[in-house]
N, C-alpha and C positions, 0 to 999 in steps of 0.2 A: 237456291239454297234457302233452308228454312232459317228465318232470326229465333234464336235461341235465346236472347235476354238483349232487350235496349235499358244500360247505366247511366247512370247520371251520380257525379262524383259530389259528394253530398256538402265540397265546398263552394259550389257553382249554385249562383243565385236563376240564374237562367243559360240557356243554350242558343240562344240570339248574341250576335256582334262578330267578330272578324273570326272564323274557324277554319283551321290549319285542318287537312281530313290528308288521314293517312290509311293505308292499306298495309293490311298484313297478313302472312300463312303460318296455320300453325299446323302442327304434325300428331296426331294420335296414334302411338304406337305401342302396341300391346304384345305381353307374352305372359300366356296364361292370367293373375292377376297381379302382375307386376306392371309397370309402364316406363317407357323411355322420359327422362326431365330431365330440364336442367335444373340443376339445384343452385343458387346463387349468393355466396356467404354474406357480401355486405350487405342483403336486405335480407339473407336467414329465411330464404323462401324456394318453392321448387313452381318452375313455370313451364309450359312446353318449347318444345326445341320450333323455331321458327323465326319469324320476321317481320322487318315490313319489307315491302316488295317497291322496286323501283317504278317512279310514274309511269313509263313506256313496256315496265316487264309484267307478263300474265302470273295469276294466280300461282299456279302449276309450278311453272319456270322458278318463281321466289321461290316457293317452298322447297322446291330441290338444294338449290344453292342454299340458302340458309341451314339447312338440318344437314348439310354434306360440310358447310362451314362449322357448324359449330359441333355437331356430335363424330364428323367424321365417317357417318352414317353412306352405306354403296346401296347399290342397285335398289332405289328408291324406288316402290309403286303404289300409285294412289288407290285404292279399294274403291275408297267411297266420300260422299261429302256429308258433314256431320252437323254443320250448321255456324251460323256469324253470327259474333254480339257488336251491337251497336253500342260505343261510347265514350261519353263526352266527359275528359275532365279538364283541369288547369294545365296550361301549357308554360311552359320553362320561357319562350321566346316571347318578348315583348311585342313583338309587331303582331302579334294574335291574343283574341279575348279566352280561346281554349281549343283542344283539340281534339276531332271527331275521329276513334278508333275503331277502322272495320277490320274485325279479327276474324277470319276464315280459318274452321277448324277443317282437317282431310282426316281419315282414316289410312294408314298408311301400313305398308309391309315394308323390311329392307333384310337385307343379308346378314347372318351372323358376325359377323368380320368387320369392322370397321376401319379404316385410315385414320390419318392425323387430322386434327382439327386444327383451322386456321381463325382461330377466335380476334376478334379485335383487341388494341390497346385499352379500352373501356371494359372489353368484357373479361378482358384477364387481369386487369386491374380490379375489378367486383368481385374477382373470383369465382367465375361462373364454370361447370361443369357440367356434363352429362354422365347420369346415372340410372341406371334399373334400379326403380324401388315399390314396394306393394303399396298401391293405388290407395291402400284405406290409410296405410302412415303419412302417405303426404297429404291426403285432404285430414288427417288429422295433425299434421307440424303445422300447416298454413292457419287452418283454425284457431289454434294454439297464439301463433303470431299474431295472428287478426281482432284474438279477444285480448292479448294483453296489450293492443296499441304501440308495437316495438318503436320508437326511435327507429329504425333503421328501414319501417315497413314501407313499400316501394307502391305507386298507384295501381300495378298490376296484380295483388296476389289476389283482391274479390274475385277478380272476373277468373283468372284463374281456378279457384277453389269451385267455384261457381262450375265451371265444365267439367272440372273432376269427377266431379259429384253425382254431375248427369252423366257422365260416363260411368260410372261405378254401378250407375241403376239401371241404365238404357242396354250398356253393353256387356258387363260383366252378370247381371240380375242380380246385383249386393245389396244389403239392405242399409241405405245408408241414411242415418237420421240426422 
């Protein structure tokens, strides 16, 4: 899969010393130029629907479970693979100096229809949802969020906005400045 951007969280002096590496799937799912998010109110931000993926579970496996977890989302099929950012910020947990995020983007199809979502107590506590929204409004709310520095803004909306963007150019052919 091709690295689409290695980050480095611009509070991190260096990327040496004790790194916690986690895996995640994320889900790219289009209709016309809308897209599946989730939109998350306590960080007032839209990220894609996905995961991280258990140490022993494949790619693939995650990303099903997580976008059936959290959008509700059936008959899941992968297209295609779209690319991973490599990234390193501050980690919450003290036994670690920070934590190395590999985020696997798919190109994904699923069924009109979806079931109940079984979100976690974190993430229904945040307030996190899934919604269809046009791909330019959200890489323009995030941008938005990202230039005024929100109090509430979470480590993940760069890298976020970052793949939007590529996808708004790579797969829709938007012209997005």
């Amino acid at each position: 899969m091709r690295l689409i951007k290695k980050l480095i969280h611009q509070s991190l002096d260096s990327i040496e010393g004790k790194v916690f590496e986690r895996r995640a799937a994320r889900a790219i799912i289009l209709k016309d130029t809308k897209i599946l998010l989730l939109y998350t109110k306590r960080y007032n931000d839209y990220s894609f629907p996905g995961g991280g993926v258990d140490p022993h579970e494949d790619l693939i496996t995650g990303l099903k479970r997580e976008l059936e977890e959290e959008t509700g989302a059936q008959n899941i099929q992968v297209l295609s693979e779209f690319g991973y950012i490599d990234e390193y910020r501050p980690h919450y947990n003290t036994e670690f100096d920070l934590i190395n995020m590999l985020s696997y983007f798919y190109v994904c199809k699923i069924d009109e229809d979806f079931s109940e979502t079984r979100l976690e107590d974190y993430e229904i506590a945040n307030g996190m949802d899934s919604v269809w929204v046009e791909i330019e409004e959200a890489i323009e709310h995030n941008r938005t969020v990202i230039k005024n520095q929100e109090k509430s803004m979470g480590f993940s909306i760069e890298r976020e906005t970052f793949v939007l963007e590529l996808i708004a150019r790579e797969l829709l052919n938007l012209a997005i400045v």
